[in-house]
C-alpha positions, 0 to 999 in steps of 0.5 A: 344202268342197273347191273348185278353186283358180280357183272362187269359194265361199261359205265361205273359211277365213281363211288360204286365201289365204295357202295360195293363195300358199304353194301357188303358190310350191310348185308353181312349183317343181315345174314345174306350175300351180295347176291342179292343185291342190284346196283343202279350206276345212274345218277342218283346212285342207288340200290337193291336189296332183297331180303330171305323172308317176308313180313308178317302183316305182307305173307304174301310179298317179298320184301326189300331193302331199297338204297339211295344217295338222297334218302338212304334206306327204306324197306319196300314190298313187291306188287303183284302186277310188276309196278314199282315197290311199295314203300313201307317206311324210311330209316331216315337220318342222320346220314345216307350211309348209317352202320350195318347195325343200325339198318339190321335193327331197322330190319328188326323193326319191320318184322316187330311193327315197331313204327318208333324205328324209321318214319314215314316219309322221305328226308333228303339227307343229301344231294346227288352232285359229288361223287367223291363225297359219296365215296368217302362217306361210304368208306367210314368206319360204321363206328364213325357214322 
């Protein structure tokens, strides 16, 4: 279930309001508000964020943060047809969960074409299977991650 942040659901996974919070941080540093984010409640969690400007080399699509439980962040483009993002690159590890700066300067790295920052290809930095895990590393201190 994909819900706004600000709409109450029936469904809640456990570790969304740790999500919530880690999500608030995280854009925080990027200059916008939790009005622009998407949570999806399903197994595996995830989320999206999109971003107040577009890339340079894509003047012409929007551009998002995309997050998840398994792979953490990757920054994605809009098609024009309404089919799935566009995956342009992953930030990779060492955790899902890394702090708001470093996905800031992720952000930066995008903008700049700097391809020494993130990578390619999906790692699977963790498993879907426990939700109190999840929750706890979304509640670290940035400074522990």
């Amino acid at each position: 279930m994909t819900a706004s942040i600000e709409l109450p659901t029936g469904y809640q996974h456990p570790a969304v309001p740790a999500l919530l919070g880690y999500l608030l941080d995280v854009t925080a540093e990027l200059g916008i508000g939790l009005e622009s984010c998407t949570v999806d409640h399903d197994s595996p969690i995830s989320a999206y964020v999109a971003l107040d400007t577009r890339l340079p080399q894509y003047p012409d699509r929007d551009l998002a943060l995309l997050w998840d439980e398994v792979h953490g962040w990757a920054a994605a483009i809009e098609t024009h047809s309404g089919e799935d993002l566009i995956v342009l690159r992953y930030l990779g590890g060492p955790t899902v969960a890394p702090a708001p700066s470093r996905v800031a300067r992720f952000v930066t790295a995008l903008y700049e074409d700097d391809h020494s920052f993130g990578r390619p290809d999906p790692v699977r930095l963790r498993s879907a299977e426990d939700a109190d895990a999840l929750a706890a590393l979304l509640r670290r201190p940035a400074a522990a991650r």
